[in-house]
PDB file as gemmi writes it, atoms N, CA and C in Angstrom:
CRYST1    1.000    1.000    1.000  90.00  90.00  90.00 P 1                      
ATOM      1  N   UNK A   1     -13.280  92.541  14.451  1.00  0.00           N  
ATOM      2  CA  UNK A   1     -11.955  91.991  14.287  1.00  0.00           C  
ATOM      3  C   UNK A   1     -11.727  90.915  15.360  1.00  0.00           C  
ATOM      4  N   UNK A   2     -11.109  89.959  15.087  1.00  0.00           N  
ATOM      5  CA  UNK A   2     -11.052  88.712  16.019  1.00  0.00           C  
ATOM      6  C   UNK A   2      -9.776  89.174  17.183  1.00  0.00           C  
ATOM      7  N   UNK A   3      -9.656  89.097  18.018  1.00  0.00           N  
ATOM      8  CA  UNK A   3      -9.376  88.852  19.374  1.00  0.00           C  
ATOM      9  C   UNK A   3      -8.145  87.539  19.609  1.00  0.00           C  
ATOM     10  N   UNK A   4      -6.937  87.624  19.468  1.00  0.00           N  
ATOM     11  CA  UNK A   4      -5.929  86.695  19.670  1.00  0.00           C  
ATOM     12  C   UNK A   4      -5.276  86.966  20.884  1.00  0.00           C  
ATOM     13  N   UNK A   5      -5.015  85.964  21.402  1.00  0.00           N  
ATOM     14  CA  UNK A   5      -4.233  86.065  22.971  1.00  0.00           C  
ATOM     15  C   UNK A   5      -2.592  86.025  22.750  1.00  0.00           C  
ATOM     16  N   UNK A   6      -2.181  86.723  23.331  1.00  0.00           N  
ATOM     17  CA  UNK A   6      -0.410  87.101  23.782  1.00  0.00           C  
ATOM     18  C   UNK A   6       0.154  85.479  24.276  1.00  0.00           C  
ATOM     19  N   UNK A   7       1.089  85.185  23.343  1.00  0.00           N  
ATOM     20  CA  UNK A   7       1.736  84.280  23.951  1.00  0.00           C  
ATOM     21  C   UNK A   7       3.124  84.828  24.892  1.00  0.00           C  
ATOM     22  N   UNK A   8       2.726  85.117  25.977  1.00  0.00           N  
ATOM     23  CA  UNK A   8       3.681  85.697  26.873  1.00  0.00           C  
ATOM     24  C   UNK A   8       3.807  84.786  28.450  1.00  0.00           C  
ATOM     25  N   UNK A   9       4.599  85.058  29.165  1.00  0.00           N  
ATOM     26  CA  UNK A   9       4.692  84.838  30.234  1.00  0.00           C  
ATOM     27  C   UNK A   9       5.206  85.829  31.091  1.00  0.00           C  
ATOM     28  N   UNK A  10       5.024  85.546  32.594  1.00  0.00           N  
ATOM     29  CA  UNK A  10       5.640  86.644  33.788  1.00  0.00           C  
ATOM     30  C   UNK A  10       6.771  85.298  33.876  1.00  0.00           C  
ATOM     31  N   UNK A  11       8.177  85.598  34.002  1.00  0.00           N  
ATOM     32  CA  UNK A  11       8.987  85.027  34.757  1.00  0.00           C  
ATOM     33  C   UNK A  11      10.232  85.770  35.761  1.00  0.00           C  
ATOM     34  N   UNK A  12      10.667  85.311  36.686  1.00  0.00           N  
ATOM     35  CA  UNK A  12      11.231  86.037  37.912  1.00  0.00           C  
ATOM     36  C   UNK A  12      12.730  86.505  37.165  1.00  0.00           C  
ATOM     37  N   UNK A  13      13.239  87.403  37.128  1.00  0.00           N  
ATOM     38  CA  UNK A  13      14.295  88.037  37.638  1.00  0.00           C  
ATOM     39  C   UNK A  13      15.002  87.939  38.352  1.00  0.00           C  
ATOM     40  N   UNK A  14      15.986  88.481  38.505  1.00  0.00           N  
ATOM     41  CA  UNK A  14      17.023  88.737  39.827  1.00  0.00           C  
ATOM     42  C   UNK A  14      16.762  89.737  40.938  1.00  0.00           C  
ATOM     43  N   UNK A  15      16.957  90.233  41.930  1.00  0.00           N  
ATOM     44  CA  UNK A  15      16.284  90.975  42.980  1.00  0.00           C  
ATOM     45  C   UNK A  15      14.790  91.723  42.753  1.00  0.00           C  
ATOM     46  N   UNK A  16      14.015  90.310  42.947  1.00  0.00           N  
ATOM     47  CA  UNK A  16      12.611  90.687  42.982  1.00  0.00           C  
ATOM     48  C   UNK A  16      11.898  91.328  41.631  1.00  0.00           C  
ATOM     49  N   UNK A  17      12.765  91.665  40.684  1.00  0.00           N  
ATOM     50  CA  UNK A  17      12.286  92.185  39.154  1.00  0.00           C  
ATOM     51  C   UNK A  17      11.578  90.916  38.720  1.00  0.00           C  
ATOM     52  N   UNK A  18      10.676  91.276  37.519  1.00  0.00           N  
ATOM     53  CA  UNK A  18       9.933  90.185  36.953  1.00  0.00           C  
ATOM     54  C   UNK A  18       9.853  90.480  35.435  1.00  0.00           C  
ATOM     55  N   UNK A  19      10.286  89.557  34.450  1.00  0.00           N  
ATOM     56  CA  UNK A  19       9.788  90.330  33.125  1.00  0.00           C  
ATOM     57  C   UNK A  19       8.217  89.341  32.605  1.00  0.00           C  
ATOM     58  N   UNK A  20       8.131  89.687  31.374  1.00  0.00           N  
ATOM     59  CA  UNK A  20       7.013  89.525  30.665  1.00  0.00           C  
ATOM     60  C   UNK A  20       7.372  89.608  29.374  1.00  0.00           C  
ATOM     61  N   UNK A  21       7.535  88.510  28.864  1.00  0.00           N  
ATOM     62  CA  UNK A  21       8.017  88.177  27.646  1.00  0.00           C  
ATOM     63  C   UNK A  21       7.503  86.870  27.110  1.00  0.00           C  
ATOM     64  N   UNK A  22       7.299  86.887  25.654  1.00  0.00           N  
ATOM     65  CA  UNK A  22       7.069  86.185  24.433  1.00  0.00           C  
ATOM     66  C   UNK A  22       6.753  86.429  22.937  1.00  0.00           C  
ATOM     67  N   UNK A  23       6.988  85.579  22.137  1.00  0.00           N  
ATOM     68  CA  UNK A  23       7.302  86.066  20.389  1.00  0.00           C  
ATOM     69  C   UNK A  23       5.765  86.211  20.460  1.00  0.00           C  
ATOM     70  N   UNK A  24       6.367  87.020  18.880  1.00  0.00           N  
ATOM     71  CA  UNK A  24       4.737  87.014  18.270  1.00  0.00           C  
ATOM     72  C   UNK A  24       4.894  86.473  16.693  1.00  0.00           C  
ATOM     73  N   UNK A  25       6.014  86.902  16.625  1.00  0.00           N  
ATOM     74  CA  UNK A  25       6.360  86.903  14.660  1.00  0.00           C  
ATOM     75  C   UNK A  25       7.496  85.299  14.970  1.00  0.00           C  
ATOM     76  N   UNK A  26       7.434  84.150  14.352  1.00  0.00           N  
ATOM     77  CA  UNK A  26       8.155  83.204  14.604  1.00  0.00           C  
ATOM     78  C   UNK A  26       8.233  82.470  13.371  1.00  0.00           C  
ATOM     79  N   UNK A  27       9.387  81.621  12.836  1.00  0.00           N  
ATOM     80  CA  UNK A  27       9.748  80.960  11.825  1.00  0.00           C  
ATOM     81  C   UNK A  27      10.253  79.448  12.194  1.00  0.00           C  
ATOM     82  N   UNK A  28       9.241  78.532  11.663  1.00  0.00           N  
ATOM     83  CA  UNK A  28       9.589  77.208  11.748  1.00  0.00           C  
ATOM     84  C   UNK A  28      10.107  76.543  10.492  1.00  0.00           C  
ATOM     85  N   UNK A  29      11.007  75.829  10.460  1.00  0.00           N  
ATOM     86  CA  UNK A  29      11.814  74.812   8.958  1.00  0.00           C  
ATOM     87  C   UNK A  29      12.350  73.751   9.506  1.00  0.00           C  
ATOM     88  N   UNK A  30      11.810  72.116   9.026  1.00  0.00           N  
ATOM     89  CA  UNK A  30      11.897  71.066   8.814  1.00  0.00           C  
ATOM     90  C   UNK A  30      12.857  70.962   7.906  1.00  0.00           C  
ATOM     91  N   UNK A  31      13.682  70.016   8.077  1.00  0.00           N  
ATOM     92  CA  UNK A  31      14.542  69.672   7.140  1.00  0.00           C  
ATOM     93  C   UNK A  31      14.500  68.042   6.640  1.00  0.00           C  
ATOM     94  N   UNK A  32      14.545  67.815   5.297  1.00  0.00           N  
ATOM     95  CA  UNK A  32      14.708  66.515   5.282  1.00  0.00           C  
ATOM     96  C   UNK A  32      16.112  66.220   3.891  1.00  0.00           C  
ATOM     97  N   UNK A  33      16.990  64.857   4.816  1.00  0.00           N  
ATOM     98  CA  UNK A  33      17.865  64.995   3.778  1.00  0.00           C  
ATOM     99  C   UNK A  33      17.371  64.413   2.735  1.00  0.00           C  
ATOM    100  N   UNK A  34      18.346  63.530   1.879  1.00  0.00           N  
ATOM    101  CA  UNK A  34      17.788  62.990   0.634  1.00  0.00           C  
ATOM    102  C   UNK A  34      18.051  61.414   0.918  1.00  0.00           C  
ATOM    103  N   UNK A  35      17.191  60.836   0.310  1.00  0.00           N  
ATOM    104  CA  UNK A  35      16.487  59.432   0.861  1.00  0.00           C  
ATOM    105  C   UNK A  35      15.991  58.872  -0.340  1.00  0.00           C  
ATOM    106  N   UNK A  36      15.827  57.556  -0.421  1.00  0.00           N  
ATOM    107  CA  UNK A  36      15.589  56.689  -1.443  1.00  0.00           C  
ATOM    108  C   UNK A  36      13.931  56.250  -1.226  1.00  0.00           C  
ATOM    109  N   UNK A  37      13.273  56.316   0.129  1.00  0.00           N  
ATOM    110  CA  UNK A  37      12.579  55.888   0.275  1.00  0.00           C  
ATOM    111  C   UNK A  37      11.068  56.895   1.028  1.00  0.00           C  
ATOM    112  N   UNK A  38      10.115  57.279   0.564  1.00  0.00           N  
ATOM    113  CA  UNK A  38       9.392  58.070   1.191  1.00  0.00           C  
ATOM    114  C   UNK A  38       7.757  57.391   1.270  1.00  0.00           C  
ATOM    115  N   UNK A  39       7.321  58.016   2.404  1.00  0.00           N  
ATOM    116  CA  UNK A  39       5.645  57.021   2.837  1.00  0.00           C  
ATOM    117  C   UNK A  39       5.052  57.407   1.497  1.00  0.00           C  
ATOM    118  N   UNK A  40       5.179  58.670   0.746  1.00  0.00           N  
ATOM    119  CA  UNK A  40       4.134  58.583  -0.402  1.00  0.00           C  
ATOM    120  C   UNK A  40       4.694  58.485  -1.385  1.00  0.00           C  
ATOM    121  N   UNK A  41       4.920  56.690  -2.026  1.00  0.00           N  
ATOM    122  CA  UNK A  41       5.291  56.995  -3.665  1.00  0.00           C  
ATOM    123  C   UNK A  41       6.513  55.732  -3.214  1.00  0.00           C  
ATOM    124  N   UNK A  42       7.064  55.598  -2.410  1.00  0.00           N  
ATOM    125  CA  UNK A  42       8.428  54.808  -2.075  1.00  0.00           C  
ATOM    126  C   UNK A  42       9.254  55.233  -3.412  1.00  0.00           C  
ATOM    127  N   UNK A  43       9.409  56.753  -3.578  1.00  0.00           N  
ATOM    128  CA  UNK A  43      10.655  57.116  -4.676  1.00  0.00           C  
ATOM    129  C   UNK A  43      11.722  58.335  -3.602  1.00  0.00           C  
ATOM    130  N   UNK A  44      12.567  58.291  -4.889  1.00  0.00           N  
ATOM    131  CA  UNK A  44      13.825  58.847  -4.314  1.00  0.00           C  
ATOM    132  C   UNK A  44      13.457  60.021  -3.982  1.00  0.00           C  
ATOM    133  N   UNK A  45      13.852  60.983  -3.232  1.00  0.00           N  
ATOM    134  CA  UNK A  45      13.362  62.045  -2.657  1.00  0.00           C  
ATOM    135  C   UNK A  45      15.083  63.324  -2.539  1.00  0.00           C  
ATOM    136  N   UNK A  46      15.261  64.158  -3.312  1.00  0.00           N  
ATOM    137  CA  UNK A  46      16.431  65.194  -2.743  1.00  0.00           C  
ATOM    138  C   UNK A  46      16.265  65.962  -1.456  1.00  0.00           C  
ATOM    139  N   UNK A  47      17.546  66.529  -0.844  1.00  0.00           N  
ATOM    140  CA  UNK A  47      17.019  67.136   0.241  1.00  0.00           C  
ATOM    141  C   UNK A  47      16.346  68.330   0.035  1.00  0.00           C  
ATOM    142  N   UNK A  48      15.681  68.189   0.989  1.00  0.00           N  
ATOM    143  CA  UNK A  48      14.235  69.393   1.088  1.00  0.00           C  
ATOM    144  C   UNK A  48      13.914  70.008   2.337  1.00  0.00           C  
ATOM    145  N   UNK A  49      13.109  71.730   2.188  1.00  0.00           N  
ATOM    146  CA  UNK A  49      12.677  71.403   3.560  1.00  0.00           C  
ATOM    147  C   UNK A  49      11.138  72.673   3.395  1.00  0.00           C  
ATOM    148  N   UNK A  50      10.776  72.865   4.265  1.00  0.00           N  
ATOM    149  CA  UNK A  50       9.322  73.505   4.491  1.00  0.00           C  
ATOM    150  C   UNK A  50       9.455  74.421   5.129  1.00  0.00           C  
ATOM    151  N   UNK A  51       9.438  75.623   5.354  1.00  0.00           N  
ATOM    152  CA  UNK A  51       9.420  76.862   6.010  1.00  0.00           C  
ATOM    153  C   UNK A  51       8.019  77.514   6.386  1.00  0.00           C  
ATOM    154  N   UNK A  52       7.919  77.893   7.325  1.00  0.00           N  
ATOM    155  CA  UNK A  52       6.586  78.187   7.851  1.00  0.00           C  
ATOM    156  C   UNK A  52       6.771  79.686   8.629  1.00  0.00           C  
ATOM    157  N   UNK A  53       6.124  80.722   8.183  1.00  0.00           N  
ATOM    158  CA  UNK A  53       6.385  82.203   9.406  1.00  0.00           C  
ATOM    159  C   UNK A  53       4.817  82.404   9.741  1.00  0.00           C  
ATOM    160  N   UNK A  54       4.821  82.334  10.575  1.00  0.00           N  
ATOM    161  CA  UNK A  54       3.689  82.251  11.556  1.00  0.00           C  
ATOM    162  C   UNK A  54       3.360  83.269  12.593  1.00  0.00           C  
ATOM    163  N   UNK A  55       2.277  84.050  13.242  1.00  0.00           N  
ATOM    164  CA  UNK A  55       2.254  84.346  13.887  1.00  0.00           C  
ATOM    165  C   UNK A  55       1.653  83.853  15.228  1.00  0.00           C  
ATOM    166  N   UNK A  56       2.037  83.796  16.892  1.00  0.00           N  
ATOM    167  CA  UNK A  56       1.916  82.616  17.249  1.00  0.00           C  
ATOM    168  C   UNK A  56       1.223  83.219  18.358  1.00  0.00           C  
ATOM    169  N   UNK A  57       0.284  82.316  18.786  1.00  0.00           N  
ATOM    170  CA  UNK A  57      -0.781  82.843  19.877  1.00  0.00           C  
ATOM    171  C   UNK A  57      -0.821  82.440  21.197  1.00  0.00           C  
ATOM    172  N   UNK A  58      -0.457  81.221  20.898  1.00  0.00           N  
ATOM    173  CA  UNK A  58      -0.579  80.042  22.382  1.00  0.00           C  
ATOM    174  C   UNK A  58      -0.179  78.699  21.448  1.00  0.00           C  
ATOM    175  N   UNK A  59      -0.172  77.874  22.521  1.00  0.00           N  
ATOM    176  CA  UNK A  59       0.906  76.704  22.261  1.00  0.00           C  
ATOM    177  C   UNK A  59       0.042  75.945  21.024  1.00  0.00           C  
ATOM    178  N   UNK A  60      -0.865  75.916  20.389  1.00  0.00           N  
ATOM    179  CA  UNK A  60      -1.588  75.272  19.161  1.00  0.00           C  
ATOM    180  C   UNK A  60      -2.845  75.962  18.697  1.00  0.00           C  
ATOM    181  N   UNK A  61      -2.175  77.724  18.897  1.00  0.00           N  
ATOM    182  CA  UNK A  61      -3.055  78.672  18.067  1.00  0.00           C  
ATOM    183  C   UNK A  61      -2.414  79.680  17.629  1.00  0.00           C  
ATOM    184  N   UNK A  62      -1.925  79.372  16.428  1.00  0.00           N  
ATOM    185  CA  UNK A  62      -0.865  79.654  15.585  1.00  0.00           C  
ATOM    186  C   UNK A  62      -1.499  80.701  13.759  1.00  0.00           C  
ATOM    187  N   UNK A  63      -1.626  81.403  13.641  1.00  0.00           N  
ATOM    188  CA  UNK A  63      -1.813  82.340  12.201  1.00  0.00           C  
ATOM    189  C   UNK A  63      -0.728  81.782  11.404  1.00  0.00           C  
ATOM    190  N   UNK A  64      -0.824  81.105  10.211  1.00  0.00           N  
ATOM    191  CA  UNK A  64       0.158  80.569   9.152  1.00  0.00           C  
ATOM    192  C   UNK A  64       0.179  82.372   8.286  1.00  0.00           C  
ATOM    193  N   UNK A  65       1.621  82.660   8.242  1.00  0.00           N  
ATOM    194  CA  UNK A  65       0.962  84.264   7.246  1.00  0.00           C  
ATOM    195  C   UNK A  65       1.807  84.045   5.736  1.00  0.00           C  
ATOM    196  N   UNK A  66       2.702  82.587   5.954  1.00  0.00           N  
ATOM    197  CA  UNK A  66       3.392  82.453   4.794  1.00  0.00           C  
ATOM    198  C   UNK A  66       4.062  80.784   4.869  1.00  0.00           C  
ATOM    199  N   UNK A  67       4.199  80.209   3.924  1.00  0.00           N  
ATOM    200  CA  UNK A  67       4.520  78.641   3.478  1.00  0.00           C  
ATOM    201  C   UNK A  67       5.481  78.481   2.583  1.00  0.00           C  
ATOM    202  N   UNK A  68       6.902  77.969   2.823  1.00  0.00           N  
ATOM    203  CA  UNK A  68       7.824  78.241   1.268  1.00  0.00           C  
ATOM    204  C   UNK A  68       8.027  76.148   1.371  1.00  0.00           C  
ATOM    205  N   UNK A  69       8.481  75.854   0.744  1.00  0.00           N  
ATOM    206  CA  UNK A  69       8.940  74.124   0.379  1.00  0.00           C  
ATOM    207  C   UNK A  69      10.384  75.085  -0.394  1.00  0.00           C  
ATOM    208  N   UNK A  70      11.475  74.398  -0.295  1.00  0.00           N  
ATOM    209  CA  UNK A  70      12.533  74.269  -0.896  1.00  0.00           C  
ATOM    210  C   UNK A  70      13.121  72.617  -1.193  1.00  0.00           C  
ATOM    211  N   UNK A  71      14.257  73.018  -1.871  1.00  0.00           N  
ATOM    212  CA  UNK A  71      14.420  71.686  -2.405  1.00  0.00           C  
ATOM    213  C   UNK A  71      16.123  71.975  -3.554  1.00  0.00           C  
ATOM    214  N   UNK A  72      16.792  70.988  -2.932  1.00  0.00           N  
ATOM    215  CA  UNK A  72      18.328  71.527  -3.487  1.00  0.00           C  
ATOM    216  C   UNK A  72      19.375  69.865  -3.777  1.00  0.00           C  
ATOM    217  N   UNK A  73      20.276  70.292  -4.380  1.00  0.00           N  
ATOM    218  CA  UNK A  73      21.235  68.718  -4.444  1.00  0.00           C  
ATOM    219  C   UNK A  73      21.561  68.644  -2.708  1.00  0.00           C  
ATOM    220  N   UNK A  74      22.172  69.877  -1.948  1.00  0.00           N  
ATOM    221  CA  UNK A  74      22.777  69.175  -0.793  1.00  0.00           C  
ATOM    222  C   UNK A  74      21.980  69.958   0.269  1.00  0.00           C  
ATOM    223  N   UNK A  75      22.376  69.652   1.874  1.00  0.00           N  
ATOM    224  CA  UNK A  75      21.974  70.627   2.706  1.00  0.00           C  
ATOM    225  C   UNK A  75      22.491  72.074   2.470  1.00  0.00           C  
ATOM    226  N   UNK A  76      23.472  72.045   1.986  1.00  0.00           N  
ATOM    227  CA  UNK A  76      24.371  73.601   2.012  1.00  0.00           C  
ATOM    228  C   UNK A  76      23.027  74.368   0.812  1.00  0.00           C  
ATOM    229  N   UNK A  77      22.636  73.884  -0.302  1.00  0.00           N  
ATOM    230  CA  UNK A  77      22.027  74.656  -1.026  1.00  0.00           C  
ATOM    231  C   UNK A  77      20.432  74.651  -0.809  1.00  0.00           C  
ATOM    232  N   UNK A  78      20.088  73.701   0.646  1.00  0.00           N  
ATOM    233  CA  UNK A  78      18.722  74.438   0.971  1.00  0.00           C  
ATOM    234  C   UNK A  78      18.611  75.012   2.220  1.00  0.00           C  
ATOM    235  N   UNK A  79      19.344  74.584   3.149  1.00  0.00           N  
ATOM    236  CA  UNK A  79      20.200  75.919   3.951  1.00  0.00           C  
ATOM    237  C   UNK A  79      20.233  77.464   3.225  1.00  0.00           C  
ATOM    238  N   UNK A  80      20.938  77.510   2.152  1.00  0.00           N  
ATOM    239  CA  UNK A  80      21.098  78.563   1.720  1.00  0.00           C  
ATOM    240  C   UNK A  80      19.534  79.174   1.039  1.00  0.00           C  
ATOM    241  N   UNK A  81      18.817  78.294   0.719  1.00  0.00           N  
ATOM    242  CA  UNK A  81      17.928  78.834  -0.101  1.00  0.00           C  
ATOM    243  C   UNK A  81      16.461  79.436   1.704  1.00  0.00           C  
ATOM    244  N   UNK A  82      16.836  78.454   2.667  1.00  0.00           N  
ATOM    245  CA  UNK A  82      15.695  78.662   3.841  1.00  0.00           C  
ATOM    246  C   UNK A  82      16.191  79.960   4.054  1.00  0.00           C  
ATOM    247  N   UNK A  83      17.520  80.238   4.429  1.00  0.00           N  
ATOM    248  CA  UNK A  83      17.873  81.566   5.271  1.00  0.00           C  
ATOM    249  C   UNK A  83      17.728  82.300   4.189  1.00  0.00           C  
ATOM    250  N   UNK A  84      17.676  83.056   3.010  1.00  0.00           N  
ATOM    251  CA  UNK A  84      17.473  83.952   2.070  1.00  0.00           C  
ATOM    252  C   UNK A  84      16.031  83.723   2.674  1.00  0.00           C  
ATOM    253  N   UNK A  85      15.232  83.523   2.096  1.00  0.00           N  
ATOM    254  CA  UNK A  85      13.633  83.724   2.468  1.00  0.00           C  
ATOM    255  C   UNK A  85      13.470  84.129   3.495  1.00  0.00           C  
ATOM    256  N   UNK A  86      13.815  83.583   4.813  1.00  0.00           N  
ATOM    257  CA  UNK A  86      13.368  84.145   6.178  1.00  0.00           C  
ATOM    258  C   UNK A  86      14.541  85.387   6.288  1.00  0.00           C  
ATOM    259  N   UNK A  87      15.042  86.028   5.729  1.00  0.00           N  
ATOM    260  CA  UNK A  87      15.604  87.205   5.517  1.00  0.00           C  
ATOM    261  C   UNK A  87      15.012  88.098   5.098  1.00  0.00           C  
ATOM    262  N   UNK A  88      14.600  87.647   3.750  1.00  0.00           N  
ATOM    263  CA  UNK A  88      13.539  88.547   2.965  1.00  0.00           C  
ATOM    264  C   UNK A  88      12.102  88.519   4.107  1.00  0.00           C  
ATOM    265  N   UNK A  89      11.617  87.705   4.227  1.00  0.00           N  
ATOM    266  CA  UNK A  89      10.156  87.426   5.393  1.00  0.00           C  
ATOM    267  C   UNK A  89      10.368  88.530   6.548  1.00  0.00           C  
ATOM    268  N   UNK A  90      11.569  88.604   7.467  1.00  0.00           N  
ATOM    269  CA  UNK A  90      11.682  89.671   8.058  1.00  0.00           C  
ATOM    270  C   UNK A  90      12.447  90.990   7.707  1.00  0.00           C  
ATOM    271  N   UNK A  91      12.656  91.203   6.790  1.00  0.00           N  
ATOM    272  CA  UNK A  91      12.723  92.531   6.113  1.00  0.00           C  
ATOM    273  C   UNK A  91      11.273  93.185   5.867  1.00  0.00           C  
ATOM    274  N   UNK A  92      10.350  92.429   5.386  1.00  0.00           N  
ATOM    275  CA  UNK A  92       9.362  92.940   4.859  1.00  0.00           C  
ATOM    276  C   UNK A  92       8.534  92.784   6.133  1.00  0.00           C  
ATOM    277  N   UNK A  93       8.812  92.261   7.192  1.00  0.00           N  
ATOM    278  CA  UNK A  93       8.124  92.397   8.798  1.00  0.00           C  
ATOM    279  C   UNK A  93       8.335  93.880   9.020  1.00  0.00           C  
ATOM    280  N   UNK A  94       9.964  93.852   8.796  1.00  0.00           N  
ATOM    281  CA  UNK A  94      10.438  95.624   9.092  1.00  0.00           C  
ATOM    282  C   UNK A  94       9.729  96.437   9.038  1.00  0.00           C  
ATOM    283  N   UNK A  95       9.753  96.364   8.121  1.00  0.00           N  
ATOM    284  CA  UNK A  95       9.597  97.178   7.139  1.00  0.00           C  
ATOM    285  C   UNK A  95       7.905  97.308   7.467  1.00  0.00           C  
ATOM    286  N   UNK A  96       7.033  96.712   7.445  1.00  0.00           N  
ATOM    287  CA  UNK A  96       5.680  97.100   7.664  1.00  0.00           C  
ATOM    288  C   UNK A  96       5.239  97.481   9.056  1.00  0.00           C  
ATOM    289  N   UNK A  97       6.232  97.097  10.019  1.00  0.00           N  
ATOM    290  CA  UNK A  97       5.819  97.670  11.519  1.00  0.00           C  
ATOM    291  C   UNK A  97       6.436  99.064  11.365  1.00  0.00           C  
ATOM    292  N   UNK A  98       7.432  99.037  11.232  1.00  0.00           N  
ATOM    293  CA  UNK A  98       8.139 100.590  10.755  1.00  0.00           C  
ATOM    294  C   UNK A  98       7.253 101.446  10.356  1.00  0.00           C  
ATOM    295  N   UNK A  99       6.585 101.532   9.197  1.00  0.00           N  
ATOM    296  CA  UNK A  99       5.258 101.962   8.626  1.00  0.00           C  
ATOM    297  C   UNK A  99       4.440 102.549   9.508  1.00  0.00           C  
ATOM    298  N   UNK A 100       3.629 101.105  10.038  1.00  0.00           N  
ATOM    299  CA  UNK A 100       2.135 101.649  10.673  1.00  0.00           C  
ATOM    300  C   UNK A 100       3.051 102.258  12.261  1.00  0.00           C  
ATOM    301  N   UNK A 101       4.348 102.255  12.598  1.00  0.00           N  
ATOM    302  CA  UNK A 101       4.533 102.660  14.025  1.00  0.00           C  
ATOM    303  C   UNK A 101       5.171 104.270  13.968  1.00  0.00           C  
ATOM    304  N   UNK A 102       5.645 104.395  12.752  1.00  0.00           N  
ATOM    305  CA  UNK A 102       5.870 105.161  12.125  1.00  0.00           C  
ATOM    306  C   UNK A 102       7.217 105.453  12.959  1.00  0.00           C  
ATOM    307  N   UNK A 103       8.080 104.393  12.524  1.00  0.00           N  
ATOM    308  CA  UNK A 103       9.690 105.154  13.188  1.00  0.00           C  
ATOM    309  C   UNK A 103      10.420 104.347  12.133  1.00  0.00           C  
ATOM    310  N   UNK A 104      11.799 104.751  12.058  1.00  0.00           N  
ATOM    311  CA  UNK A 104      12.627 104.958  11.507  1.00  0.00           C  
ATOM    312  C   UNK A 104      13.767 103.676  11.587  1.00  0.00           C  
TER     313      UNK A 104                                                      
END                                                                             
């Protein structure tokens, strides 16, 4: 089984405490509005955007574990359509650490 490194850090605290913290499960989304003009095709384009949940290792060693593209008349309806997915994406995170950790 391959071997991935902790994207974590030690940083200082308040009286001499130190924590150790960083993600592992992370969600990136680009947004683009709607535009007349795009590098591939120079056609009209609605707003859109790309969702990415990733699991993340170090600063450009990254596990892709899922890819959505949306695409709506305004921001409000791909707004609405990004946050439903990364809802569902971490429900079903829950839900599977829950499982193998076996709690409740």
């Amino acid at each position: 089984m391959q071997k991935y490194a902790l994207n974590a850090e030690w940083t200082d605290d308040c009286q001499g405490k130190k924590d150790y913290d960083g993600n592992i499960v992370s969600i990136s989304t680009r947004y683009w509005p709607e535009s007349d003009f795009t590098p591939i095709g120079g056609k009209f384009v609605k707003p859109h955007a790309k969702s990415e949940l990733f699991l993340r290792f170090g600063e450009h060693d990254d596990l892709t574990l899922d890819l959505k593209e949306f695409e709506g008349e305004t921001f409000e309806e791909v707004k609405t359509q990004v946050e439903e997915w990364a809802q569902e994406k971490m429900d079903e995170i829950v839900q599977l650490l829950k499982s193998r950790y076996k709690v409740d």
